[in-house]
N, C-alpha and C positions, 0 to 999 in steps of 0.2 A: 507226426501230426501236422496236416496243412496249415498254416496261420490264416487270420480271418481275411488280410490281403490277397492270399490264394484265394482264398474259395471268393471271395469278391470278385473279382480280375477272370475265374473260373467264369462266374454268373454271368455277368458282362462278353464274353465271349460264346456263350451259348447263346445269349438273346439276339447278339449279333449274327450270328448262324440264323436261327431262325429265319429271321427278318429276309436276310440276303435269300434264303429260301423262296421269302413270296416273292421277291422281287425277280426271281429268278420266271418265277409262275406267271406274273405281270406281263416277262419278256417274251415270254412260251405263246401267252395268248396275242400277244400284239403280231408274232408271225404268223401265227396261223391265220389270225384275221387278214394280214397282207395276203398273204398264198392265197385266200379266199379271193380278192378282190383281183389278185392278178389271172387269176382263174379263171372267174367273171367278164375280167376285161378283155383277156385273151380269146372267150369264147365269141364275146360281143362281136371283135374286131376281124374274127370269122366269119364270123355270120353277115356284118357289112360287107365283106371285100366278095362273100358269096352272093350278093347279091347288085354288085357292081358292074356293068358291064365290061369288058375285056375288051380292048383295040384289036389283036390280035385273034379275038374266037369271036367266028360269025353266027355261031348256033345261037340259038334263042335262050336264054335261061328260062330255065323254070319258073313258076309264079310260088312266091313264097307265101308259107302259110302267115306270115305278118303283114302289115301298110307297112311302108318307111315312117309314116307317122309316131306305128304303133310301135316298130321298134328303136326309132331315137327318143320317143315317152319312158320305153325302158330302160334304156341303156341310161338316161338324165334321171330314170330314179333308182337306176343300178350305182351312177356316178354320186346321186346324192347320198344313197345309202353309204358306200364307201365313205364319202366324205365326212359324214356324222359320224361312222363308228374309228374314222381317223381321228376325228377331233377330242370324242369321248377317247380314244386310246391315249392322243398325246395331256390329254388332262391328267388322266390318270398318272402318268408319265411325270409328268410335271409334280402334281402333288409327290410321287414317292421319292421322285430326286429331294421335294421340298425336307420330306420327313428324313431321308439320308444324312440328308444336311444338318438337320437337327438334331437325329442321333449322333455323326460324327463330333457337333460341337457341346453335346452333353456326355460324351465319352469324354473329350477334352477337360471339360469341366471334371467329369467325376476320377478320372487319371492326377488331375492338380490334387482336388482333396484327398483321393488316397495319399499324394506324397505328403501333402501336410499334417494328415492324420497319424500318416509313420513318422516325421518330423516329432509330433508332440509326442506321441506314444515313444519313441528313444529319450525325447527330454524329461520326460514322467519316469519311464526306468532309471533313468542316470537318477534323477531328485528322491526315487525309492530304496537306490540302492545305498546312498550317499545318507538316508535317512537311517536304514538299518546297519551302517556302521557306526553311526553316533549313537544310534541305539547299543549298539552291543558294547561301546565305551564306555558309556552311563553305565550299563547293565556291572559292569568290571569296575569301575570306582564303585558302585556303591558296595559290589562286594568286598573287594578291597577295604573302605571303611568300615563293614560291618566286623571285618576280621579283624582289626584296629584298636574297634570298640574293645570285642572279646578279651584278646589279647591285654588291654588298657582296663578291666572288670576284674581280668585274672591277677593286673599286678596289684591291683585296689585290695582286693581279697587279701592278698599275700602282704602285704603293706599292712592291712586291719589285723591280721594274725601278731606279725612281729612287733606291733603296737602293743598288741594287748598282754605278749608274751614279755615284752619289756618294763609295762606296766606292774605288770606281777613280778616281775624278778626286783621294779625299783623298791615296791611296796616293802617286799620281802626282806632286801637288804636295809629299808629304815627301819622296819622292826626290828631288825636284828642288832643294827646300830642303837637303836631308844632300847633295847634289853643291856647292850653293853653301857652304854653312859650312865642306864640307871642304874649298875650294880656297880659302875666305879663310884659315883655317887652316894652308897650305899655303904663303900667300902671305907670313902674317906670320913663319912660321919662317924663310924662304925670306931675307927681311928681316932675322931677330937672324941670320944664320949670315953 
């Protein structure tokens, strides 16, 4: 049978699983957003250098279907989109280290009062156990004196018997003594007459 600090200590490591779970989800998303944006950037920086002229190539480029206007408008709202969903990511970021943090030092916490909770709970066993030997000492004297008593009833009884048996036998022998004195008495009147 697990003790209650098992299955505690159990709990506690499953929530911590959990957790490291999403944070794992948190980390999954935060790549792919990058891969997204390096994507983006990479295509962008395409698409500029395509429409660069070259020292080297005399041909004409082609006319692209954007202005340079219109595509440094995109690329500054490709860079600021990026930059928002960096910023929302490293927040996010920020907060779960925050909660990490918090769970690590309420692990901490709750690691301490497990030990102190084991701590009293040995000192409550020791003062129960220590309770139920004095219990079973008392439990043992008082049998012991109850056997005491009996024993001390049984000699009273036996005591009140040869009392009473001696009582009759003294009775016995004064009678028998007042029957003899009276007929010595008897005798000697019997004698002056």
């Amino acid at each position: 049978m697990a003790s209650w600090r098992n299955e505690y200590i159990q709990a506690l490591h499953e929530r911590d699983r959990r957790e490291k779970a999403s944070y794992q989800q948190v980390d999954d998303q935060l790549i792919e957003a990058f891969t997204q944006l390096l994507d983006r950037t990479t295509a962008l920086e395409a698409e500029k250098a395509s429409r660069e002229p070259h020292a080297q190539d005399s041909k004409p480029r082609e006319p692209s279907t954007t202005t340079p206007t219109e595509g440094t408008s995109q690329i500054r709202s490709d860079l600021a989109e990026a930059l928002r969903s960096n910023g929302q990511l490293q927040s996010r970021i920020k907060g779960a280290e925050a909660e990490v943090a918090k769970l690590r030092a309420k692990s901490k916490s709750d690691g301490k009062l497990i030990d102190e909770l084991s701590r009293e709970r040995g000192s409550l066993a020791q003062k129960l156990k220590d309770k139920e030997e004095e219990l079973r000492g008392k439990a043992k004297l008082l049998s012991d004196v109850q056997d005491e008593v009996i024993s001390l009833d049984m000699e009273l009884n036996l005591s009140g018997q040869a009392t009473t048996k001696l009582k009759a036998e003294n009775k016995e022998l004064i009678d028998r003594w007042m029957v003899y004195k009276s007929r010595e008495v008897e005798a000697m009147n019997s004698t002056l007459h």
